[in-house]
N, C-alpha and C positions, 0 to 999 in steps of 0.2 A: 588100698582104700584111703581116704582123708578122713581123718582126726579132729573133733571137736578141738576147737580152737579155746579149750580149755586152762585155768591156772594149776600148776603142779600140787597137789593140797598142803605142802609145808610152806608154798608161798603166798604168805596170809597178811602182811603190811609191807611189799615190796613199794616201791617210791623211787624212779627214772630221776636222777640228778647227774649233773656236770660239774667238775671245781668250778666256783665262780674265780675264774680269770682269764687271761689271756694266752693263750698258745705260744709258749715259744721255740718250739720243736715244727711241730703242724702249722696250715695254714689257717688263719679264720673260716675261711671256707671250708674247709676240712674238717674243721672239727665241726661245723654247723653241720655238714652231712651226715657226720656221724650222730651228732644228737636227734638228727631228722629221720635218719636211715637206720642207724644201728650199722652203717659199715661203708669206708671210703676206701680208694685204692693211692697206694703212695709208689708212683712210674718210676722205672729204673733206680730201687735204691738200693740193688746190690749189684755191685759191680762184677762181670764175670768170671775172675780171679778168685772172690769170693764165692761162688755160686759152685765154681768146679772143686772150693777146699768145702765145701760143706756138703758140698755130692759126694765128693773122695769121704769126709767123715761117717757117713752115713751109711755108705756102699757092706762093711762090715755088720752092724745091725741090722739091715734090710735081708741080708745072707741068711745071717742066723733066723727073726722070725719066719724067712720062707720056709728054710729046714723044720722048724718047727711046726709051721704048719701042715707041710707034708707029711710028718709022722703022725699027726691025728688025723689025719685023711681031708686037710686042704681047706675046714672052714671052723670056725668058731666066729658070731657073734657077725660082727661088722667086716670082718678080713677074713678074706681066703682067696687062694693062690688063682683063682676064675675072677676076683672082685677087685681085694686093693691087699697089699700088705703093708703091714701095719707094725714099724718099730719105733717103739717108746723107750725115754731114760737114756738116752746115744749121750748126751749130754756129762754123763757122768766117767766114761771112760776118754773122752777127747778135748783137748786141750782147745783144737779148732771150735769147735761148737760152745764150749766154756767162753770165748771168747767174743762168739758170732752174740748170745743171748744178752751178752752185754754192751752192746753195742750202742752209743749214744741216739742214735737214729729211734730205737727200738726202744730203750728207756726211757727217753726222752718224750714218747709220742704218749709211753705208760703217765708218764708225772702229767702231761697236759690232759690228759683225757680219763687217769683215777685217783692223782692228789700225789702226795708226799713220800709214801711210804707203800715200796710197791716190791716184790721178790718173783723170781721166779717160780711158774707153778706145774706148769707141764711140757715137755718136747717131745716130739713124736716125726720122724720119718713116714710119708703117706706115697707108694706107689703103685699106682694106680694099672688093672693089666690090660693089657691089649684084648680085644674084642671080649670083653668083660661080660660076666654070664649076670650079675647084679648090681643095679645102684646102691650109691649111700642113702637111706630115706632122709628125711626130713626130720630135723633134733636140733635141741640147741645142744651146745658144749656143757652148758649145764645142769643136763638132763639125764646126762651120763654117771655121772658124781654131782650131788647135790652142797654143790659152796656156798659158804654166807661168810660176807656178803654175796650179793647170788651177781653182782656185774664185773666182771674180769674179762682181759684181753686177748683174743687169738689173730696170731700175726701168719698170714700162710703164707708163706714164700711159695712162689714157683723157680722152681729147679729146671722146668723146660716149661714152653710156651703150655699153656691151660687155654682150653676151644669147648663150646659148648659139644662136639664131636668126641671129644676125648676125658671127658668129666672137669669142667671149669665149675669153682662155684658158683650157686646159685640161691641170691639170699629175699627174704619175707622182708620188706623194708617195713619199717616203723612199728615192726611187731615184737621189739627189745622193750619198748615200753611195760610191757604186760608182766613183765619180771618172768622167773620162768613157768614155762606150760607144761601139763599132764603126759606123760611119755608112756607109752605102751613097747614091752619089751616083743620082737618076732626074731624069727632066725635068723635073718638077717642084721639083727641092730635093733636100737630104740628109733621110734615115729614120735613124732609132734607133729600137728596141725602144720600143713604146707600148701602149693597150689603152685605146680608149674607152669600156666596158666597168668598167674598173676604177679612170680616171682620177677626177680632182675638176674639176667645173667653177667656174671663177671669174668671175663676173658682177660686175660694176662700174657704177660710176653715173662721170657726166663728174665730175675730180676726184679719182675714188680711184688710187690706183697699186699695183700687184701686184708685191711684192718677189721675186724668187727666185734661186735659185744659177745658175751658168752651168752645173752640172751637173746641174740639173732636167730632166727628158724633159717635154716641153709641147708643142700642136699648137691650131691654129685649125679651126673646120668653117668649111666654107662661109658665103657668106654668103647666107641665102635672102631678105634683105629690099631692100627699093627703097631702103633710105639707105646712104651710104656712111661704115662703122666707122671712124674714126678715131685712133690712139696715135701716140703719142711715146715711143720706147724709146729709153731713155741708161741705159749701161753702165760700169762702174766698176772696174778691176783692180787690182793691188799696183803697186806704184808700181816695180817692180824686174822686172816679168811682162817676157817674151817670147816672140813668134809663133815659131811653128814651119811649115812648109811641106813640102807630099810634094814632094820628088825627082824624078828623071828612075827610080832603082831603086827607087820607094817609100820609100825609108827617110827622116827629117827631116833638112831643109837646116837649113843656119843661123840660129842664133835673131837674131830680129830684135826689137832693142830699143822697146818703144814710148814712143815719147820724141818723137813729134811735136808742136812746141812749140805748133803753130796750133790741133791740137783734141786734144790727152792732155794737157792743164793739169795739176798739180797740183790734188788739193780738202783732201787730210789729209796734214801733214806733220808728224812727230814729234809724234805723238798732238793736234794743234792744227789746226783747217780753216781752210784758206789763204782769204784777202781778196779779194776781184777788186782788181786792177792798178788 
């Protein structure tokens, strides 16, 4: 079904803003599409050498959450072994991927497009299966866990070519604005207000990465083909963000600081991207 194009009810004075200055990472144009869009694509910015060490890092987590999923009988939530599996925190066991999140490319795109002081917030493994029995609905990244500031960054690398045939994203342009919207939880996942119909689809070649807001409305189709889709999504919040959580009465617990030192690193501190250790 489609979802009143609804506001989340904790997002009660959200305000769409950009650092006032210039890009020195991205291009002008690049950032104007993303303040226009809520999401630009940046061609060939990982190099294949890169792309096979972060496939190679990734291949072990991916392992595990399948395993895991087959012992529950193959689906919880948004991942199951018919859909996409889904492994998070890779980042904390590999030096490769410690290293990929830090990436001047990646940091650098954070400081032009959230300010000064930017850490890591989430990474996540996303493979997607061959003739796939369900899509990703339509959600924003912040719809999932409720952050405030509610605009942080998800950078989705493709690992192999993404085709609207095999689940490429597919984003709500100009609907980042609205800060986040109302999610309803199904078996499959959380829904926000979407419309295939009127979306953009974003097709990639292995190497490009699709920048966009964590208040972007975006969905995967299916996968109808016999390979299995591949990304690396790493995300990027304000360096001062806190989680939010529904309650026992609905209303939001306690924010909870993200400051977990083993995988929210620091990448931009006082407008300078931080070194690896």
């Amino acid at each position: 079904m489609t979802r009143l194009r609804e506001r989340h009810p904790w997002n009660t004075d959200f305000r769409w803003a950009l650092p006032d200055r210039e890009p020195t990472t991205i291009t002008p144009q690049q950032r104007e599409q993303f303040d226009r869009d809520g999401f630009f694509v940046l061609r060939d910015a990982v190099d294949p050498a890169t792309i096979a060490e972060v496939e190679a890092a990734c291949a072990e987590g991916v392992a595990a959450a399948s395993g895991f999923l087959e012992a529950i009988g193959g689906r919880i939530s948004v991942a199951g072994l018919d859909t996409q599996v889904v492994a998070p925190h890779l980042v904390v066991g590999s030096e490769a991927l410690q290293r990929f999140c830090r990436d001047p490319l990646l940091a650098g795109t954070c400081r032009d497009l959230m300010g000064d002081d930017v850490r890591l917030y989430w990474e996540q493994a996303v493979y997607k299966a061959p003739h796939g029995a369900e899509p990703v609905l339509w959600h924003q990244d912040n719809g999932y866990t409720f952050i405030e500031p509610q605009d942080y960054l998800t950078f989705w690398v493709s690992l192999t070519d993404a085709t609207p045939e095999n689940g490429c994203v597919s984003v709500m342009p100009g609907a980042h604005r609205d800060g986040t919207l109302a999610h309803a939880e199904t078996p499959i996942g959380f829904e926000c207000w979407g419309d295939h119909d009127t979306a953009v689809d974003v097709p990639t070649a292995a190497g490009d990465i699709v920048v966009f807001s964590s208040l972007s409305p975006h969905a995967t189709r299916v996968n109808t083909t016999g390979e299995v889709r591949k990304a690396y999504i790493v995300q990027y919040c304000h360096s001062d963000a806190v989680a939010y959580v529904r309650g026992e009465s609905g209303a939001a617990g306690a924010p909870t600081p993200q400051t977990d030192p083993r995988r929210q690193f620091e990448v931009v501190r006082d407008g300078a991207l931080v070194p690896p250790p």
